[in-house]
N, C-alpha and C positions, 0 to 999 in steps of 0.2 A: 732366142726364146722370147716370147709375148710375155710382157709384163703380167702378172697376177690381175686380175680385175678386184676393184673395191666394189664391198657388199654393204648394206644398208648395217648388216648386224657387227659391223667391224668400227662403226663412226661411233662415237662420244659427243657430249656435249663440251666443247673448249678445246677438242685436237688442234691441235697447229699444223699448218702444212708445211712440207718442207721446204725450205727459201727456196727462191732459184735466183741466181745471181749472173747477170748478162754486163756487160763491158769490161773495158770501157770503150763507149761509142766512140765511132770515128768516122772521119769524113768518107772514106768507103764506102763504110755502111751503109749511111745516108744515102749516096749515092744509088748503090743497089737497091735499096728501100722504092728508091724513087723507081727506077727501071722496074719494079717487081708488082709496083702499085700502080704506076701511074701517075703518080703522084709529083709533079715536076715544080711546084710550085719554087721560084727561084729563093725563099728565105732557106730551104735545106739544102739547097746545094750550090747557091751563087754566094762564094763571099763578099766578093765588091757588093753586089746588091743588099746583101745582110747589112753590111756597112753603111751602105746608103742609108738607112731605114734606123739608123742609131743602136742600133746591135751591136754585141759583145764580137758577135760572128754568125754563121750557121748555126740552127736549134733542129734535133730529132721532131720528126712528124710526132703530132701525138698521140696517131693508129701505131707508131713503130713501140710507142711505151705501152699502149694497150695491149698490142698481140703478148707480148712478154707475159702480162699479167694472165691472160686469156692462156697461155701456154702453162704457167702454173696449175689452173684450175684443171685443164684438160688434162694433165701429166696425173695429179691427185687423182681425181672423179675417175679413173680407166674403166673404161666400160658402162658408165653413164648416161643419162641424158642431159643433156645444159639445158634447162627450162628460162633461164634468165642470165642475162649478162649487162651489167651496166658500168660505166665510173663518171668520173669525174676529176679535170684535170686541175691539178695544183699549181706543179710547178713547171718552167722550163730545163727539159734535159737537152744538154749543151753537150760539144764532141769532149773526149775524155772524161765528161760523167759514168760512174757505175750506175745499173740499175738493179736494185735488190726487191724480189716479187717476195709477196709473205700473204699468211690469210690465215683466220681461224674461224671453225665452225660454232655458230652463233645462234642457230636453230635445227633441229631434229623432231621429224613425227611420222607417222602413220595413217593412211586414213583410206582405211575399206582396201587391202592391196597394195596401195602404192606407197612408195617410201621417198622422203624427200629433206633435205642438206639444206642449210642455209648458210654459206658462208659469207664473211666479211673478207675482204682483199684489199692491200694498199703497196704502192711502190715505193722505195727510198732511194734514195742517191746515196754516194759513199759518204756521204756527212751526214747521212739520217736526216736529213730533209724530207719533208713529205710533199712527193712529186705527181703522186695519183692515188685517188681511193673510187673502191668499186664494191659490188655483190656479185653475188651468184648464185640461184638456184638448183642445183640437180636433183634428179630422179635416179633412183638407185632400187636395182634388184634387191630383195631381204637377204637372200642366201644365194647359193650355187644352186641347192634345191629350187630354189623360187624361180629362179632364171632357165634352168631345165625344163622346171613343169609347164611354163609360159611358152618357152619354144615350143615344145613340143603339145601344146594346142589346152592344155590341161588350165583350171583356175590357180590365180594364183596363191601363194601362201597367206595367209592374213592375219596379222599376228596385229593386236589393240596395242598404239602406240602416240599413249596423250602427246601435248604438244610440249618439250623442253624449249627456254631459251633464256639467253645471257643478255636478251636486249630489257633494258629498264623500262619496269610497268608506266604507262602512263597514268601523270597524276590523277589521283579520283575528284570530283567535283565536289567541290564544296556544298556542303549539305541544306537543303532548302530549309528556310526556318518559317515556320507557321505563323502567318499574317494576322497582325491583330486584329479582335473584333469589335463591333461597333455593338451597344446595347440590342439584345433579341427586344421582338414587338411584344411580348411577356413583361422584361426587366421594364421596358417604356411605361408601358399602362400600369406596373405597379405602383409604379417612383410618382405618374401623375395623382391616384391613389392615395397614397400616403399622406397624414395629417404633416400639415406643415409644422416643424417646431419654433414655439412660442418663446421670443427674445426677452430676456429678464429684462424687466423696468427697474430702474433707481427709486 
């Protein structure tokens, strides 16, 4: 049976997604990794050369910790569209490292029709180490209705869906303070005007 698809009206602002938990790596793996990708670079799967190079030993590619995380979002978002995918890597994952994928939704909105997720994504190792963090974008049907009416050639649902988010406002700018003035051409020609006053004499 096809998993359920997720709908725009079913996401909250702070759902957690649910871990997904992969190792521990091993030098097979790697190895397949490498066969699968292409990817033969000799630090993941030559140990003597690892060694050479002052290494603990062999290290996971860090497309192999990516797809993990990308496999998370994809398994969550079912029936989505990925509009964005990014990370950035931390740390290195070494053979008998676990990798633990996790994410929470960070943004939520609506806008004329379309409906779209903001999640935040990071991986850990089994010491909670922080090994990789990422985003990710999707586009999300509103309902099962919404997603009918769309196949089936119709407009979609539209339901006004200001913008929520957990990411922190940026700070406001400090307030411009009104520059002082120098005498108006008024104040001038009065003050030259005015009787001079007269200094008491002893």
């Amino acid at each position: 049976m096809a998993a359920r698809k997720l709908y725009f009206e079913a996401v909250r602002l702070g759902d957690e997604l649910p871990p997904l938990t992969k190792g521990p790596v091993d030098r097979v793996q790697l190895a397949r990794y490498a066969g699968a990708s292409g990817d033969f670079n000799p630090v993941h799967v030559d140990e003597a050369y690892a060694r050479s190079l002052g290494l603990a030993s062999v290290y996971a590619p860090g497309m192999l910790v990516m797809g993990i995380l990308g496999q998370l979002i994809s398994d969550w978002s079912r029936g989505a569209q990925l509009r964005r995918y990014s990370v950035r890597f931390s740390k290195i994952v070494w053979p008998g490292d676990t990798v633990v994928a996790k994410g929470r939704v960070m943004e939520r909105w609506g806008d004329n029709g379309r409906y779209f997720a903001d999640v935040d994504l990071w991986a850990e190792n089994q010491k909670g180490d922080l090994v990789l963090r990422g985003s990710a974008l999707v586009q999300l049907f509103f309902s099962m209705d919404d997603e009918n009416r769309q196949r089936s050639g119709q407009p979609p649902v539209v339901v006004p869906v200001p913008k929520e988010s957990l990411h922190a406002p940026p700070p406001k700018p400090p307030e411009a303070r009104p520059a002082p003035q120098g005498p108006t051409k008024k104040s001038a020609a009065a003050a030259r005007k005015a009787p001079a006053k007269k200094s008491a004499r002893k």
